[in-house]
N, C-alpha and C positions, 0 to 999 in steps of 0.2 A: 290443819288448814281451817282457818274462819272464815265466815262472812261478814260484813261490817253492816248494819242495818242500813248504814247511811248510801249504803250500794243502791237499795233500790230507792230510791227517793226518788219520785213524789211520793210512793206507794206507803204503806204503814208498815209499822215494827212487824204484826201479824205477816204478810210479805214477806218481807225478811226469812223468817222462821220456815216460810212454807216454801217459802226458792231452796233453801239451806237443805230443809228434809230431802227436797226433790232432787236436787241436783249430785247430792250425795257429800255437803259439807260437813265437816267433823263441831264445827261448833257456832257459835253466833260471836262476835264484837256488840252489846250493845252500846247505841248510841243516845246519848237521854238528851234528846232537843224537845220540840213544843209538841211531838205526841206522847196525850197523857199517860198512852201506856209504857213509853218509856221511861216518865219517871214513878210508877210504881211497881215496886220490885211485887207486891203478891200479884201482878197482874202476867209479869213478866213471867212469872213459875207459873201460869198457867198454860202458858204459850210451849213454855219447856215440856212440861206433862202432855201436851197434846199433839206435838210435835217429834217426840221426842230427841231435841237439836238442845246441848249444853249451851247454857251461856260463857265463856273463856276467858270474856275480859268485859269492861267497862269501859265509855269513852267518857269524862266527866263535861257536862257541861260549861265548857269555857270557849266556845266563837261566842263572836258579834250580835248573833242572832238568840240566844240565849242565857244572857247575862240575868236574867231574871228570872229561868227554872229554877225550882225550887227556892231559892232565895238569893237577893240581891249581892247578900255578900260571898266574896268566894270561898274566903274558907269554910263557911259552911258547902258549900256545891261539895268541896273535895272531900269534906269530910264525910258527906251523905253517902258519894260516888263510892268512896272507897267501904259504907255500910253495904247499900246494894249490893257492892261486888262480895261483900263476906254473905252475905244474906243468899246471893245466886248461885255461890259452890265458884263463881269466878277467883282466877287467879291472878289477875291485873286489873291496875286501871292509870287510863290514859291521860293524861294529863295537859294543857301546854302551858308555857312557861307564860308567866304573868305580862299583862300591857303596863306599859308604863304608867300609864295615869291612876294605876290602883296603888297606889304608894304603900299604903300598910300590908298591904299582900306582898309586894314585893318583898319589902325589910324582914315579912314572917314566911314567905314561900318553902327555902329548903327547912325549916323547923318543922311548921305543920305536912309537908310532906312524910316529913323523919314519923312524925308523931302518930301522920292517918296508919303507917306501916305496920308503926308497935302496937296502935289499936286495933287491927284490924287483921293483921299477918297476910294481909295482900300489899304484893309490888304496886307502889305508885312509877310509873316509867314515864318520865318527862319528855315530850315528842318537840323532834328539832321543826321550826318553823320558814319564815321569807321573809327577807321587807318586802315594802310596799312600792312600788315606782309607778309616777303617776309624772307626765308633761317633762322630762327628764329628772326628774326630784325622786330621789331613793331616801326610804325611812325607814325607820326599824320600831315598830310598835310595841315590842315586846324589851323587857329587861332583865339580864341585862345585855342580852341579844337574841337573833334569833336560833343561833347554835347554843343547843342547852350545855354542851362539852364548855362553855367557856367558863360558866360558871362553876361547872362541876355538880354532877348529881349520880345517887348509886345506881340507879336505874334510867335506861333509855328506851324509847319507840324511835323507829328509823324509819320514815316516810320519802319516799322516794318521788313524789308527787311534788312535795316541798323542796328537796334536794334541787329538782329541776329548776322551779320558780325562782330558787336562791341563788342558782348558778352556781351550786354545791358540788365538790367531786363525792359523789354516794361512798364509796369504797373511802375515801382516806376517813372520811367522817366515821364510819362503821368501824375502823380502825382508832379511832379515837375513843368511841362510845365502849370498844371493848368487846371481841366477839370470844363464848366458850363458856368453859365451868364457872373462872373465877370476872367475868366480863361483866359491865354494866349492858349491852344491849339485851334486854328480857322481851320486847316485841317489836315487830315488823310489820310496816302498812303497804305490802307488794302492789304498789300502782304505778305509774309511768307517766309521766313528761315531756314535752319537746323543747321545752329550752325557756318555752315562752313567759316572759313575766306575772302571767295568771296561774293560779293552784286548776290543774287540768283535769289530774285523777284520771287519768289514760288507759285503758286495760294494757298491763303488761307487755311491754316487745311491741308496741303501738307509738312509744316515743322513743326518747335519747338517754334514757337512763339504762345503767348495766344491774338491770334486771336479772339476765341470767348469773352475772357474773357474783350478785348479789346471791342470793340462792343457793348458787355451787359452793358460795365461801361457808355459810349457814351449815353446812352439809360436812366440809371437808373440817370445819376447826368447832364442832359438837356444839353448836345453839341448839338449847335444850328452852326456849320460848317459842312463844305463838306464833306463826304468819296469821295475816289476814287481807283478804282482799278488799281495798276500800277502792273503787270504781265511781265514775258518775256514770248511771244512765239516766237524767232526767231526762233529755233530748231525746230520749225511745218513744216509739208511739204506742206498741205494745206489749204486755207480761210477755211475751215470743220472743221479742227481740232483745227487753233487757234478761231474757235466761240463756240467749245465745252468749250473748255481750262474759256473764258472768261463768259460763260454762268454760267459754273460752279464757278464761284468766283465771279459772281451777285447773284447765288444763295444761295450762303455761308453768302453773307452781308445781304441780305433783310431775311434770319433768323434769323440770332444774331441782328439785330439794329431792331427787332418786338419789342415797347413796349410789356410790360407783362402785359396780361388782370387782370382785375380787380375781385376778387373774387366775383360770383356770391351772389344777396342777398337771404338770406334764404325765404322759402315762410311763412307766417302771419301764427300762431300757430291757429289753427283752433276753434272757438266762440264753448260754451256748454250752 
């Protein structure tokens, strides 16, 4: 179980690291947006050493609001993302699938994906997204949708935050990405939804997605990848409340992803 750094926002990557110690997370998702410590991997192993909280995955740089970390073009972002992640002992990195208006990225996306992979021996896992709906006008920003299964890619992130905005069924999607040994789903962003056309980022069993049932399947058909909780609390007033907030959706995962004990053996029918 991780924590996603983008959990505590507003707060700093630092945060992050120091909720994860406390609370009793097994590792960090980082997120590399506009704090500078997130996009330097020596700064980031300082945090690890101090903390002592693994890094487990990388989210690469590609929202709205960071198209210009580290550098304007994306293949380099993904290619950096997926150095960091070899650099961090991480063992993924998050990806979303291209906007349309990046036309060369698009035409090179599944390549340099293939390629950051062999360079690097970290999973690149391409996360399923939403259009956009805005005055009844539905749009899809991304190419060449926002389910990365259309395309086809060997690796997937299953966000369930997304699922909801997209008006997604979570499970048949999961069932598409491939769940198990030989399955394209390698990570999971355990957050929750109500339906509503904004990305919500819900704590778990708080919206309309099948959360648990998501979880149980995780458990029953051997995903051998990361959860992570990616949550908003920016709306908290304070460190209190977003460590309630996040306690509580550690506690939601480490129920549903309990294997299911084994039925007791009966005891030896007793000698006459």
């Amino acid at each position: 179980m991780a924590l996603s750094t983008a959990s505590v926002y507003p707060e700093s990557v630092e945060a992050g690291f120091a909720l994860a110690a406390e609370l009793g997370y097994d590792g960090i998702e980082l997120m590399v947006w506009n704090d500078p410590v997130s996009q330097d991997p020596a700064a980031v192993r300082r945090l690890i050493d101090r903390y002592g909280v693994p890094v487990l995955a990388v989210h690469a740089p590609c929202l709205l609001v960071t198209q210009r970390v580290w550098d304007p073009n994306p293949v380099i972002r993904l290619r950096r993302a997926a150095v960091a992640a070899e650099a961090l002992g991480a063992g993924t990195v998050v990806v979303h699938p291209p906007f349309r208006w990046q036309r060369r990225y698009v035409r090179a996306f599944a390549d340099e994906v293939a390629h950051a992979e062999e360079r690097s021996g970290v999973a690149i896992a391409v996360e399923n997204m939403f259009p956009v709906r805005r005055s009844g006008i539905t749009a899809t920003p991304y190419a060449p949708d926002h389910d990365p299964t259309s395309a086809g890619h060997p690796r997937y992130t299953l966000d369930l935050s997304h699922t909801a905005a997209a008006g997604m069924d979570a499970l048949e999607l999961m069932d598409r990405m491939g769940v198990g040994p030989d399955g394209g789903l390698t990570h999971v962003h355990l957050t929750d939804g109500s339906g509503s056309t904004r990305d919500e980022h819900l704590v778990p069993g708080r919206g309309s997605q099948p959360c648990a049932e998501v979880c149980e399947q995780l458990v029953q058909r051997g995903f051998a990848g990361t959860v992570v909780v990616e949550i908003s609390t920016k709306r908290v007033r304070t460190r209190a409340e977003r460590s309630e907030l996040l306690t509580e959706s550690l506690d939601f995962a480490r129920l549903h992803l309990q294997p299911e004990e084994a039925p007791a053996t009966p005891p030896p029918a007793p000698q006459h």
